[in-house]
C-alpha positions in Angstrom: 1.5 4.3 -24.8 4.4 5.3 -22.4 3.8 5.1 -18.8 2.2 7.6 -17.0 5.4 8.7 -15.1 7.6 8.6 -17.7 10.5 11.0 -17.3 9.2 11.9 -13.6 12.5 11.3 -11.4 12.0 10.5 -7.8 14.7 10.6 -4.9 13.2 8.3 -2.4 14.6 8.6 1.6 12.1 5.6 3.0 12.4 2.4 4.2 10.4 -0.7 5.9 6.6 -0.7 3.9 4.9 2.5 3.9 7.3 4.6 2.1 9.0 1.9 -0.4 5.3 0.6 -1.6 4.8 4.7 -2.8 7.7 4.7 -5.1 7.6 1.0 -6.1 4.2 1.6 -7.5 5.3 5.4 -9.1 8.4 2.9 -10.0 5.8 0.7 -11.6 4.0 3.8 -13.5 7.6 4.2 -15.3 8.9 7.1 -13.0 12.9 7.2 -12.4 13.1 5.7 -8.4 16.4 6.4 -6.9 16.7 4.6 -3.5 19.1 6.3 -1.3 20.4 3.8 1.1 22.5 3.7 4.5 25.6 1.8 4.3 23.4 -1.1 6.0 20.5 -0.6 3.3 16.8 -0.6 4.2 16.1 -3.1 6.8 13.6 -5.1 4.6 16.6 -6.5 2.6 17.1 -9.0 5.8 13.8 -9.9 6.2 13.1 -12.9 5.7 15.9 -15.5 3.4 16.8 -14.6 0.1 19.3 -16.3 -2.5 21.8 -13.8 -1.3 22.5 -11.8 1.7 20.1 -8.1 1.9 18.1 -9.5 -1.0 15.3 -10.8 1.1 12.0 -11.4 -0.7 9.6 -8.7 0.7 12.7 -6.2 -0.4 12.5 -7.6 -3.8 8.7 -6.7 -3.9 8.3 -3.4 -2.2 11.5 -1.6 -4.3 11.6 -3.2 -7.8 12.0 -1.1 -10.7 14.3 1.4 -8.6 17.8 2.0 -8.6 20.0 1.9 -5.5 22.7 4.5 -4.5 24.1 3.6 -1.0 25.2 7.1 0.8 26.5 8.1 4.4 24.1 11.3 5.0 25.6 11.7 8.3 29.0 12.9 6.4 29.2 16.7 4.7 30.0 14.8 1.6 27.3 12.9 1.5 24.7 15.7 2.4 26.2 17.3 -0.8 26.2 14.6 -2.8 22.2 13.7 -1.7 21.5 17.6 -2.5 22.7 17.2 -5.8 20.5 14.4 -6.3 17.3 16.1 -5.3 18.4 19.3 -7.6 17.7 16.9 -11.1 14.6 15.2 -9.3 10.5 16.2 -9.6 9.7 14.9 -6.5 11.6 13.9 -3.1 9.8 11.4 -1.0 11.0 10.3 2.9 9.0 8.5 5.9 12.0 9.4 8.1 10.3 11.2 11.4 10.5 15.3 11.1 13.3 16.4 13.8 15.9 13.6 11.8 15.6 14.7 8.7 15.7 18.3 9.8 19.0 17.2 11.0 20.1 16.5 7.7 19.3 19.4 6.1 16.8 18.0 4.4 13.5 19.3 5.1 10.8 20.6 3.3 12.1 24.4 4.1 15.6 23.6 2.3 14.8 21.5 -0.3 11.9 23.7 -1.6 13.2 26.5 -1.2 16.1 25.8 -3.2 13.9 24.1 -6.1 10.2 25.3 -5.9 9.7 22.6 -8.5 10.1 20.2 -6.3 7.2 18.1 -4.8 8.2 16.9 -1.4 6.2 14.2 0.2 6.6 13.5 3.9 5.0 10.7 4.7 4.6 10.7 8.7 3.1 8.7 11.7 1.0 11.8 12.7 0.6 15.4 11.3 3.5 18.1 12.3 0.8 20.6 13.7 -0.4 17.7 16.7 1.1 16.7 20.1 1.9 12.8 18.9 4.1 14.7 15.4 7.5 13.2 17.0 6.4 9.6 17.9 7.7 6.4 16.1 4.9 4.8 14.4 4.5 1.1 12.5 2.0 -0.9 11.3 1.0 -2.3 14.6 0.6 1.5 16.2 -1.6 2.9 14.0 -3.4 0.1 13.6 -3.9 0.2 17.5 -4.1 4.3 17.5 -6.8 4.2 14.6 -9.7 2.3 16.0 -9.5 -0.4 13.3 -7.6 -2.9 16.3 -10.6 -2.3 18.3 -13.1 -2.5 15.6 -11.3 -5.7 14.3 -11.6 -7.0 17.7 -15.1 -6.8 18.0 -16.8 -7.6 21.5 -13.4 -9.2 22.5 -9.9 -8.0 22.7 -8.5 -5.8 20.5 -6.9 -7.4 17.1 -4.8 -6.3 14.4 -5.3 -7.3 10.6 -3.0 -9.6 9.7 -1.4 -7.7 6.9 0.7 -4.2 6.9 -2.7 -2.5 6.1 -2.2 0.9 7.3 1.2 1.0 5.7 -0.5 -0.1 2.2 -3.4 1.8 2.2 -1.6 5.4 3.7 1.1 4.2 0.9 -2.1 5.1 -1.5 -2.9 7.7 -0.1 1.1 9.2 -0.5 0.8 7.7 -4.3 -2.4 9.8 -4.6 -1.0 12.8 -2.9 2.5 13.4 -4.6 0.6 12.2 -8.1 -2.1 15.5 -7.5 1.2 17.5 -6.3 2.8 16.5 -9.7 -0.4 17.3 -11.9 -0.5 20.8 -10.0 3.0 21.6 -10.7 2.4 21.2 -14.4 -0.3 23.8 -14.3 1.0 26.0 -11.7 4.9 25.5 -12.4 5.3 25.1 -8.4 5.9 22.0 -6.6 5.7 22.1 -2.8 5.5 20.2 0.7 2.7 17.2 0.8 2.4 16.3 4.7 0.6 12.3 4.4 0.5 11.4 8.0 -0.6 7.7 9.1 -2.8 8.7 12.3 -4.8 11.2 10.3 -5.1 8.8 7.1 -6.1 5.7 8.9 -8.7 7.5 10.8 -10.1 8.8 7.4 -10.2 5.7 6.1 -11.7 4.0 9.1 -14.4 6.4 9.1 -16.3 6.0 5.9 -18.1 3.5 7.5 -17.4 3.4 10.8 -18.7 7.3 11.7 -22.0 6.5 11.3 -24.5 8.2 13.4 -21.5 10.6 14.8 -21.7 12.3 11.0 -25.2 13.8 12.3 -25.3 13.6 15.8 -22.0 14.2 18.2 -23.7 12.2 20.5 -24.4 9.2 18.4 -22.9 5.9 18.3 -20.1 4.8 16.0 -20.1 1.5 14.2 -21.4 -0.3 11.0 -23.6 -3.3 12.0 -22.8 -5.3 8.6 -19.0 -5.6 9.6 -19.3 -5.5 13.3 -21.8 -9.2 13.2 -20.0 -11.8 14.6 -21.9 -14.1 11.8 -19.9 -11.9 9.1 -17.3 -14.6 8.3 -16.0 -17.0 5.6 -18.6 -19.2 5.8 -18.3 -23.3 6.0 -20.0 -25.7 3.2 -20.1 -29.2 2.8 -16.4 -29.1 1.7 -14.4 -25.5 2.3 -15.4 -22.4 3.1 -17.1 -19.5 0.8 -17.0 -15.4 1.1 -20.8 -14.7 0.4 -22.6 -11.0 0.4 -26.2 -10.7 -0.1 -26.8 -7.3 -0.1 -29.8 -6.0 -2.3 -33.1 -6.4 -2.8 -33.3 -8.3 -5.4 -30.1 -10.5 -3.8 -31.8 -11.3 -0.5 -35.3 -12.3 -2.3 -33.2 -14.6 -4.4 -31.2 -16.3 -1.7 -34.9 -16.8 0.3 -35.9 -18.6 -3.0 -32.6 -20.6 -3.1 -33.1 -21.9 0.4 -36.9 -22.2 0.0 -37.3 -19.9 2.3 -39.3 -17.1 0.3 -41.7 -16.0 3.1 -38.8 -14.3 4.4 -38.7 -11.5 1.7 -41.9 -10.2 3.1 -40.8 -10.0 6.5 -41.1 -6.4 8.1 -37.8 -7.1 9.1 -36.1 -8.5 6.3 -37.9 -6.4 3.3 -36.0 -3.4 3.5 -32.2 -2.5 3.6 -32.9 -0.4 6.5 -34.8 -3.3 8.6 -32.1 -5.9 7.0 -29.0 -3.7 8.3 -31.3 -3.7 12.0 -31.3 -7.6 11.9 -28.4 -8.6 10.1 -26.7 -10.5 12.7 -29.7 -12.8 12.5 -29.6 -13.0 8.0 -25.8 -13.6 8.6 -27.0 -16.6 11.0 -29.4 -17.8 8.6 -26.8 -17.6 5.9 -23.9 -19.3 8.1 -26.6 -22.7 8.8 -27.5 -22.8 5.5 -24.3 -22.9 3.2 -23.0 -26.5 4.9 -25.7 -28.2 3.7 -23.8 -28.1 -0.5 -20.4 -27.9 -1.6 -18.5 -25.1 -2.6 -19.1 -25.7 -6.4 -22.8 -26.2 -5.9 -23.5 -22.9 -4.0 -21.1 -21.5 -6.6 -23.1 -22.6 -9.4 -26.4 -21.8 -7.6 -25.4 -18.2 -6.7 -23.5 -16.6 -9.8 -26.4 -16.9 -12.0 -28.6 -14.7 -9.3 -25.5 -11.7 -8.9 -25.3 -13.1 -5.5 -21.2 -12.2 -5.1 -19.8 -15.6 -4.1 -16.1 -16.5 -3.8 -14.3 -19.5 -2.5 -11.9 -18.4 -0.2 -7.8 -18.8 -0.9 -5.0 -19.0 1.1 -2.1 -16.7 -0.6 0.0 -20.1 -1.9 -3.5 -20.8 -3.9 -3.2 -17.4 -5.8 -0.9 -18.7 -8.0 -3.4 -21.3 -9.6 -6.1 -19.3 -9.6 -8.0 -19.6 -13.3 -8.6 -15.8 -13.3 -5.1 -14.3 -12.3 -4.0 -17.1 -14.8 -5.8 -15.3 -17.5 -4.8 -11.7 -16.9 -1.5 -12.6 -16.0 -1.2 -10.6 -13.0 2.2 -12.3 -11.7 5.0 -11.7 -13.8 8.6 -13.2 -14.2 11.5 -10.9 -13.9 14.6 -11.6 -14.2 17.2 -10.3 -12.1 21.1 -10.5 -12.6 21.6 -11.9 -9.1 18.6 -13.5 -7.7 17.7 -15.4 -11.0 14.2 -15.4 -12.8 11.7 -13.8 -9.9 7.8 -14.1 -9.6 6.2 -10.3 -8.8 2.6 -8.9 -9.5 2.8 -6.5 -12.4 0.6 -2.8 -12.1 -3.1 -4.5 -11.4 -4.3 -1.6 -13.3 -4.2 -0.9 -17.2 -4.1 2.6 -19.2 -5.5 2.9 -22.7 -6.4 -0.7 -21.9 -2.6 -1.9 -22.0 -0.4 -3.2 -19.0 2.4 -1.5 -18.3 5.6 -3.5 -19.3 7.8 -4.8 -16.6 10.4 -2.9 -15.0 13.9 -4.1 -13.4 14.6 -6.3 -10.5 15.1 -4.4 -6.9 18.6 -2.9 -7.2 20.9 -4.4 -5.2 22.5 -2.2 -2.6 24.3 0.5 -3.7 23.8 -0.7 -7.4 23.7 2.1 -9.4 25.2 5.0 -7.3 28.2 6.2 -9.3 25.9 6.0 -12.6 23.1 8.2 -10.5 25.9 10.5 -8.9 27.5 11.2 -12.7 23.6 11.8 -14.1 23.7 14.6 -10.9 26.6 16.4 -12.9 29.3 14.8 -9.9 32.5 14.0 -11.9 34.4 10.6 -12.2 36.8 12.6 -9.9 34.3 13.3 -7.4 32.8 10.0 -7.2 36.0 8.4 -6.5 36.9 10.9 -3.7 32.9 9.7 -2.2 34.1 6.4 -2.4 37.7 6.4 -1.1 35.9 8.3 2.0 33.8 6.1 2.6 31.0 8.3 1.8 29.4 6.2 -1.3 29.8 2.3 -1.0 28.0 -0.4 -2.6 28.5 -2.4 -6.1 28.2 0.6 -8.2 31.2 2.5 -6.9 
């Protein structure tokens, strides 16, 4: 079968995590990316050391399978040249903060209203109708602004998660929003303006769990007792250290009669989910001086036959020997005509129970931009006079 965005063309105004992971992974679902660039390129091409300069390796992760066209949007000529772009395209997507793309001419008023086809996704810090809509926001921020630095914390400081996890999970979010915008347009004809703001998402997210009693009672307390336990940890065996969840019923009785503890199941405390969740700082405990007592392979071998979910736990250098992503073949080998033969995870997903087939390297800057300018309907003529300005610069010009 064809990929799912096959022959969906996406101008795409972002840069850092948050907006690049979006149209990577519509890049990945065989949708048309076109990265619009400053002169400079996105930042993430110097993060980190590459094999050549602005090819660092988080770039070649977040924005493989797009094309590059490097553009001076401050210039008249380049505003033109970016409004042709977004003309041929089904969807425009930008994380830049509301009042600087206004001053582009580039907002969702303009570019709408000249194309009512268009989906335009904004993904933002915080939603245009609150105080906080013209604030910077990263990672860290919203993080912090969220609760999850709090919750993550615990009864101690405040701590962030050591991964861009608001950018990736609001990047999902955007990926489900402009996807539904898409599906809409095909029965409605109409595109329109998707607002995906971090603040707003995180919260949401945060919240499936963490409401709690404030769903029923205004009053009520927030918090989920599981994930706020300070036993709820990797915990340490004989020889490593093992993520274990007894959760059930039927899980917990099991686990009593593993440790030869099966009084336990009939506890008033202990027989129910509701009295487990009460007490489950203490299970967690019982768990956590149990597990050093065998090895890894032995609580393992003990655990998967009785559902109990049990996984040794991995550092992100072990990933790459792991038996299971092994056989599913989740990282792929791509080459790429400057940085050589590169190592990326493919779509974790499958449709019609088929992978979809790898796409292209990240572009290098500028890459493709008199190629993209001429699909536009810009002439040769045109796209010299871009590049003798100064407007369009890169290796595609």
């Amino acid at each position: 079968m064809n990929a799912p965005l096959d022959g969906v063309r996406v101008v795409d105004l972002t840069t850092t995590f948050l907006g690049p992971y979006t149209t990577m992974l519509m890049a990945r679902m065989g949708a048309d990316v076109v990265k619009v660039e400053t002169r400079e390129g996105d930042v993430l091409r110097h993060v980190g050391t590459g094999a050549h300069p602005g090819m660092g390796p988080i770039f070649l992760t977040a924005n493989h399978g797009k094309r590059s066209v490097a553009l001076d949007l401050k210039s008249p000529g380049g505003r033109a040249a970016m409004r042709r772009l977004v003309a041929g395209a089904d969807a425009f997507v930008t994380n830049m903060r509301p009042e600087a793309v206004q001053r582009l001419g580039l907002g969702p008023d303009e570019l709408t209203g000249a194309d009512e086809r268009l989906v335009y996704l904004a993904l933002r810090g915080f939603g245009a109708e609150g105080p906080y809509r013209n604030r910077a926001a990263y990672d860290d921020v919203i993080q912090a602004a969220c609760g999850l630095a709090a919750v993550q914390g615990g009864s101690g400081d405040p701590d962030y998660v050591r991964s861009v996890v608001a950018d990736k999970a609001v990047a999902l979010m955007g990926l489900a929003a402009v996807n539904a915008a898409l599906f809409a347009r095909e029965r409605t004809g109409r595109g329109g303006f998707v607002e995906v703001p971090m603040f707003e998402s995180m919260v949401s997210f945060l919240m499936l769990e963490q409401q709690n009693a404030r769903v029923l009672d205004p009053d009520g307390p927030c918090g989920y007792s599981r994930t706020a336990s300070p036993n709820r940890r990797p915990y340490r065996t004989a020889d490593g250290f093992l993520g274990v969840v007894v959760y059930t019923d039927k899980q917990w009785l099991s686990f009593f009669e593993l440790i030869g503890r099966p009084e336990l199941a009939h506890s008033e405390r202990y027989s129910t989910i509701t009295g487990r969740t009460e007490h489950i700082d203490e299970l967690y405990g019982l768990v956590a001086a149990e597990l050093p007592g065998r090895t890894n392979a032995e609580w393992v071998a003990a655990m998967e036959p009785l559902g109990i979910p049990v996984q040794p736990v991995l550092s992100p250098d072990d990933l790459f020997d792991d038996a299971h992503l092994r056989a599913v073949e989740l990282f792929e080998q791509v080459p790429h005509p400057s940085e050589g033969t590169i190592t990326l995870p493919r779509l974790p997903m499958s449709f019609g129970g088929a992978h979809v087939p790898p796409v292209r390297g990240a572009p290098r800057l500028g890459e493709h931009g008199a190629d993209v300018l001429a699909e536009a309907g810009l002439s040769a003529e045109e796209v010299e006079r871009l590049r003798a300005d100064g407007v369009l610069t890169g290796l595609g010009t």
